[in-house]
N, C-alpha and C positions, 0 to 999 in steps of 0.2 A: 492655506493648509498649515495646523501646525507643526513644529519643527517632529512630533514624536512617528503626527501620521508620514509626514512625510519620511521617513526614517524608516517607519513599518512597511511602506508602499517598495523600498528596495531589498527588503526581507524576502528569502523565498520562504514557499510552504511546500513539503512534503509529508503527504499521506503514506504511508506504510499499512497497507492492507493484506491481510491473511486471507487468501482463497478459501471460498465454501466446501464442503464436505464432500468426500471426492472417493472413489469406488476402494477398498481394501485393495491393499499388496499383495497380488498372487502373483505364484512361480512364471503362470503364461501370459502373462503380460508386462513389459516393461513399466519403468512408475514414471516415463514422459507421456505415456499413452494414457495415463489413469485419469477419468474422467470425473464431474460431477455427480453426484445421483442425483435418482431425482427427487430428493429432499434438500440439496444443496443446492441445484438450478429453482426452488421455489424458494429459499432462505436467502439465495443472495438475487433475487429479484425485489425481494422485500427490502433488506439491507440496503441494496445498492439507493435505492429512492432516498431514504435515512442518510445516506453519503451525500448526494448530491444537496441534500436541506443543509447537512452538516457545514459542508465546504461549496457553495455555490460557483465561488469563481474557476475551479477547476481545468485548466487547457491543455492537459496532455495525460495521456495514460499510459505508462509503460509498466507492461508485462513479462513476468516468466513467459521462455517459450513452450514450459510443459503444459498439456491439452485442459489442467484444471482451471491454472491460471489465467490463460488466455479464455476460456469460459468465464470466470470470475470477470474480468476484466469486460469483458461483450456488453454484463449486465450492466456494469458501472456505466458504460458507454449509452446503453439503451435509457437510463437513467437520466443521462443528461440528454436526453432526446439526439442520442448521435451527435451532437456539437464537438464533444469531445474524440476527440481518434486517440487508436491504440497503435502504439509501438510493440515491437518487443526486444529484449536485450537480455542478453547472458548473463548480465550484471548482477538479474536477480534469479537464476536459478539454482537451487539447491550445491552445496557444497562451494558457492564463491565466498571472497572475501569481502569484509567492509571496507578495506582498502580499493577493492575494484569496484565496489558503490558507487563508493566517495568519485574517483576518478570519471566514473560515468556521469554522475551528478554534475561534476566540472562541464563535460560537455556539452551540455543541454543549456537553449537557451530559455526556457519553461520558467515561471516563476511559481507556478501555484501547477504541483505536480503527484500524482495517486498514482504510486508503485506496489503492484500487486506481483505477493511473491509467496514465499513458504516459510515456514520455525525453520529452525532457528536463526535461520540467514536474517530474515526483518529486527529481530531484536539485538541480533550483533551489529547490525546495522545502524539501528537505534541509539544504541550503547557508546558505537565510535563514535558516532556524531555530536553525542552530549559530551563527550570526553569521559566518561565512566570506563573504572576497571573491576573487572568480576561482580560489577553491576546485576547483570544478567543471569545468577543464580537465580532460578527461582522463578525468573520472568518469562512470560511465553502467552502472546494472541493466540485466543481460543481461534477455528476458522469462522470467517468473514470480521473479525476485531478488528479493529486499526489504531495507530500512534500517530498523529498530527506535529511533525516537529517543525519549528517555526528555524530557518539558518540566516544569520546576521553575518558569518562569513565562512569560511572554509569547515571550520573544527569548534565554531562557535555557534551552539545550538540550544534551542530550550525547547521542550516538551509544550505544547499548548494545548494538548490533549488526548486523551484516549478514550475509544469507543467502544465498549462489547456489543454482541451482537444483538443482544437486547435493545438495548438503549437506540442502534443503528432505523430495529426495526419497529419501536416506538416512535420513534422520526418519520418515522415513512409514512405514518397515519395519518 
């Protein structure tokens, strides 16, 4: 093997996936309960297939524990014929930090890992990880998009791709 693959093979990968379209914010319902519709459970059916061509080697799912994401996350899973299992972690729920990402990402022993969560958390997310500052103007995964960042070590990261939902569900054909 040479020295570079061998170098890439102790890189991890992290997918950064945006949850599908998921029921408007009303007063009588809280927004961990907000679910899919059903445009979004048929969008990220299609997607998810697209994910799995994208990124084949995939071995761990960790999910928002809000009811969208862990939806989002099901399909991912079903995509890869169930080989793949879901977690879930607070890490990536709404209003945490990319400091508590980062720390979660430390403890995981996954190399090749699709973290399905919400705006703007993913892309702050994204942002520390590259080491960018006020990067993130501007920047924001439509839902079911994703970021592919490739980590060589802690806070050292490159972008190796991003997928709109299109493009996921051109894959999937």
């Amino acid at each position: 093997m040479p020295h570079d693959e061998e170098e890439e093979s102790r890189d991890r990968v992290v997918v950064l996936l945006r949850h599908g379209i998921a029921e408007e914010r009303t007063a009588g319902k809280p927004d961990e309960e907000r679910a899919l519709t059903p445009e979004g459970h048929a969008r990220m059916m299609k997607l998810a297939g697209g994910l799995e061509r994208a990124f084949p080697k995939a071995q761990i799912i960790y999910s928002s524990p809000l009811v969208r994401a862990t939806q989002t996350a099901q399909w991912v899973s079903k995509a890869y014929r169930s080989r793949v299992k879901i977690n879930q972690t607070e890490a990536l729920a709404p209003g945490t930090t990319p400091e508590a990402f980062i720390e979660f990402l430390r403890s995981v022993p996954e190399r090749r890992i699709i973290a399905v969560g919400h705006e703007p958390v993913l892309t702050q997310n994204a942002v520390a990880l590259l080491g960018l500052t006020n990067a993130h103007q501007g920047l924001e995964l439509k839902k079911g998009a994703c970021y592919a960042l490739r980590l060589r070590g802690e806070r050292d990261a490159v972008l190796e791709w991003m997928l709109s939902p299109r493009i996921l569900r051109r894959l999937s054909e």
